[in-house]
C-alpha positions as semicolon CSV with decimal commas, in nm:
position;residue;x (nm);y (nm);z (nm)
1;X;-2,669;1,068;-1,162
2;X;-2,420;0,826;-1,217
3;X;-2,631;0,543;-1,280
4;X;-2,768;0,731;-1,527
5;X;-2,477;0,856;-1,731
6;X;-2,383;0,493;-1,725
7;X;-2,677;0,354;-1,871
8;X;-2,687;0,599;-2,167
9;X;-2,327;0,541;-2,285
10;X;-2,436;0,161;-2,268
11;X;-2,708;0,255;-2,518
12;X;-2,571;0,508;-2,747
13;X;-2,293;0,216;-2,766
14;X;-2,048;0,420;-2,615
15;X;-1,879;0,110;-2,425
16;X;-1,886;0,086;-2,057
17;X;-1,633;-0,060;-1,806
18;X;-1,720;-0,276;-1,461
19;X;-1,304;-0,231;-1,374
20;X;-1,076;0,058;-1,512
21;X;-0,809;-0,141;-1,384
22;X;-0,917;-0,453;-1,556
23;X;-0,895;-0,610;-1,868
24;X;-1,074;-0,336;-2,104
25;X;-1,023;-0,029;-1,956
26;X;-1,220;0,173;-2,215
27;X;-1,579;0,293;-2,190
28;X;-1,742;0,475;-1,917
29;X;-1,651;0,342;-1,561
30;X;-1,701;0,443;-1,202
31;X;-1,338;0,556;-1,093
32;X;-1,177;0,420;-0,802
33;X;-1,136;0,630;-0,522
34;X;-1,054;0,627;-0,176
35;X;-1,299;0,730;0,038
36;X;-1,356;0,839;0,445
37;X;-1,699;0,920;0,616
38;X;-1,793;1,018;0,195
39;X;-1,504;1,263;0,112
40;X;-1,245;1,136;-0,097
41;X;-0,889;1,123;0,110
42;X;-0,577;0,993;0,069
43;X;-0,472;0,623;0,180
44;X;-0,267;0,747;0,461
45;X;-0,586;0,945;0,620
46;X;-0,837;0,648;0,539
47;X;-0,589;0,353;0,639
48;X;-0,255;0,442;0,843
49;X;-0,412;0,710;1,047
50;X;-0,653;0,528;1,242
51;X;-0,385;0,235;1,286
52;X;-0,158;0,450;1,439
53;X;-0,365;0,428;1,769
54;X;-0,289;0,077;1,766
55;X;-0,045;-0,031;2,047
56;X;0,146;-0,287;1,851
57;X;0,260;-0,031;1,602
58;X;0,515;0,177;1,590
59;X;0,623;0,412;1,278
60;X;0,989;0,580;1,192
61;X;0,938;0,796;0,941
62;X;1,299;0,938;0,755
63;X;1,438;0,568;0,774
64;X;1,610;0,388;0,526
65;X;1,598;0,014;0,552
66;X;1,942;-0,212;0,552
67;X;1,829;-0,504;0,602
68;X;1,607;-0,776;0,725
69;X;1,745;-0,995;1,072
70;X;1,708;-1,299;0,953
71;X;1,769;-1,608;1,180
72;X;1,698;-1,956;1,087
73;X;1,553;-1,891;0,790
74;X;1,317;-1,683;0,958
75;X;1,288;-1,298;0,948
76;X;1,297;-1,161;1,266
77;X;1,299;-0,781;1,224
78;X;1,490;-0,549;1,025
79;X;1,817;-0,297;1,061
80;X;1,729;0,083;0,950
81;X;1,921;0,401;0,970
82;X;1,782;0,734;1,083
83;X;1,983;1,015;1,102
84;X;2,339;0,828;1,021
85;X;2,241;0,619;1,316
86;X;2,211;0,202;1,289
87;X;1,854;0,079;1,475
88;X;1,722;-0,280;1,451
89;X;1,292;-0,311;1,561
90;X;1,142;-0,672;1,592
91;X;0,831;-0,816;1,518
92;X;0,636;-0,976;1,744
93;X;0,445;-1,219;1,482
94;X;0,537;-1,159;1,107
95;X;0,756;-0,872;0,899
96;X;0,588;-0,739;0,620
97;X;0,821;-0,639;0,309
98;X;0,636;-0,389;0,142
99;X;0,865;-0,166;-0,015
100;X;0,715;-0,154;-0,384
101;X;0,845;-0,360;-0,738
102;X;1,230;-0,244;-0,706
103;X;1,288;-0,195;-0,336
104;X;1,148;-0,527;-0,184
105;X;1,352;-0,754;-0,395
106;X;1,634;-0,514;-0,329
107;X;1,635;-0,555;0,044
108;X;1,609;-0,941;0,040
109;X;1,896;-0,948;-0,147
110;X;2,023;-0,735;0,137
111;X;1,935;-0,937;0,350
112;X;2,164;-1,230;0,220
């Protein structure tokens, strides 16, 4: 039905868009959605909740980062707090800074 749809706005010269994230965002577009076994879901359900059987990963939810352990230039884990209470977890291979536009630069600076 899509399909479709799509190729009449194309030629009644509605406009049409390959990416609504993209450069020209105007025009009829498929939207971007995530998607699990055909239902739409949200990221945690389609991504984190099947890695959360993985033995290498634990997650603390209700934690507020302090900072990354960093040791010869090299981050090593990072210090939280949960529940007034100080807790350091290390990573085995890599730490992965992922705490959005304002956050992440925020905790390197932390960090020292």
């Amino acid at each position: 039905l899509f399909d479709a749809l799509y190729e009449a706005g194309k030629q009644s010269g509605q406009g049409t868009s390959d990416d609504l994230n993209g450069y020209k965002p105007e025009g009829i577009a498929r939207l971007d959605s995530t998607t699990r076994y055909g239902r739409r879901c949200s990221a945690a359900v389609a991504h984190l909740k099947p890695a959360l059987r993985r033995p290498n990963l634990t997650l603390q939810t209700r934690a507020l980062s302090r900072k990354l352990i960093i040791k010869n230039s090299r981050a090593l884990g990072v210090e939280y707090e949960v529940n007034g209470q100080l807790a350091r977890a290390f990573a085995a291979k890599e730490v992965i800074v992922s705490c959005g536009a304002i956050k992440s630069p925020h905790l390197l600076m932390l960090s020292g």
